[in-house]
N, C-alpha and C positions, 0 to 999 in steps of 0.2 A: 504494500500500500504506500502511495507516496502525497506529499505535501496538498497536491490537490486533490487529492480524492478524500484525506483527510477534513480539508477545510469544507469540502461537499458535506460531507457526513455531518459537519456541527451544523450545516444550516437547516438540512433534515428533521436532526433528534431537537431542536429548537422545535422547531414548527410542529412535531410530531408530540413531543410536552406539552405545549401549549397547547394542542388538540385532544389531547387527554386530560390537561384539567380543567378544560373549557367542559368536557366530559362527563366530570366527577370523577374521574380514573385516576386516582391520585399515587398510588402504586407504581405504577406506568410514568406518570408525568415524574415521579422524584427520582425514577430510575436511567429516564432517556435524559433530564435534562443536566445532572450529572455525568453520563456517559459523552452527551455534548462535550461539556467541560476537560474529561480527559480527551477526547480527540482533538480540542483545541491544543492542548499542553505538549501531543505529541505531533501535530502537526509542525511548534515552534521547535521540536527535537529533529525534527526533518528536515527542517530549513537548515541547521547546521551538515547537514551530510549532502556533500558533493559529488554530481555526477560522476564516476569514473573512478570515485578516491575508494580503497578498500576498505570495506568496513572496520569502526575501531569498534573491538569485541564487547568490552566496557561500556560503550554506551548503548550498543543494540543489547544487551542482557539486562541493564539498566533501566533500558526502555518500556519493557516487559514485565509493567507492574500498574494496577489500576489504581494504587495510593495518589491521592491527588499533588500532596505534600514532596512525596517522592520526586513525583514529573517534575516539578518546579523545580527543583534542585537538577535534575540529570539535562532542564531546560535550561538552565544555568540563568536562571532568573530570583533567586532566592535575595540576593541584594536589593536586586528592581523593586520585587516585592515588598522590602521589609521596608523602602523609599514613598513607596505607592502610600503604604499603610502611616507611613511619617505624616503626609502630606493631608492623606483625604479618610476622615473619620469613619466615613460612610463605607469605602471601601473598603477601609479594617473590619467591621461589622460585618461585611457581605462574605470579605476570603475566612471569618471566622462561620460563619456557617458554611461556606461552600468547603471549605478544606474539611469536610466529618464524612463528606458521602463516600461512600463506599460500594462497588457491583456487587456487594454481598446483597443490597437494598433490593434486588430482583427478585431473591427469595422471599422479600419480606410480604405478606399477606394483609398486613394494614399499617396505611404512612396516612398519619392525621392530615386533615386539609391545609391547615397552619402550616407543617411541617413543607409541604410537597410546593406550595406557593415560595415560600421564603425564600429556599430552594432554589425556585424559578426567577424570583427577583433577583437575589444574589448575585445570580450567575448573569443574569439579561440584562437586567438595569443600565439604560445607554449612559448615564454620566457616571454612577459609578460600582457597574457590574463587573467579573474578572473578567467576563468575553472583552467588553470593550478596551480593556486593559490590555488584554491578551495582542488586540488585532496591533497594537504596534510591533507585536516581536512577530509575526506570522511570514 
């Protein structure tokens, strides 16, 4: 999977969230629009790997994990991050709830409505969600 197909994908599970908690499908919507979020994280992992270079082992095995906390680090954004969070209060609040989800939340058989919207804003929020945060490093 590479850079673009990546950033396909987040615009998808966005629209695809949003359509299940328009829903009531809130299971669904906390599970796809966190799945967004890591396709974002590894899409900016992407961007570092250049056509033609041999893969470095370390970061494709590093890649290979859905912790959201993790990506940010092997995205070598952990700075930017902790800069982001200096600056804009709102955005502290939102990487503090987006940084919990977890694709174990697939299994989960009930995500309160509270929970699965927060979620959804955290991550979407145009001024200050991770996506939009994100789309500078993509």
């Amino acid at each position: 999977m590479n850079k673009s197909e990546l950033e396909k994908l987040v615009e998808i599970r966005v629209k695809e969230a949003d359509i299940l908690l328009n829903s009531r499908c809130f299971e669904g919507a906390y599970y796809l629009i966190g799945y967004a979020l890591e396709c974002a994280l590894k899409a900016c992992i992407a961007k570092q790997v250049r056509a033609f270079d041999f893969p470095d082992k370390r970061l494709a095995n590093a890649s290979h994990t859905h912790n959201i906390s993790e990506l940010i680090g092997v995205a070598g954004l952990k700075q930017k991050l902790k800069g982001q969070e200096e600056q804009d209060e709102n955005f502290k609040l939102n990487w503090a709830v987006a940084k919990d989800w977890s694709e174990v939340s697939r299994y989960e058989s009930f995500i309160e409505e509270n929970k699965a919207k927060d979620l959804y804003k955290a991550i979407t929020d145009n001024e200050s969600g991770i996506l939009s945060w994100l789309k500078k490093y993509l």
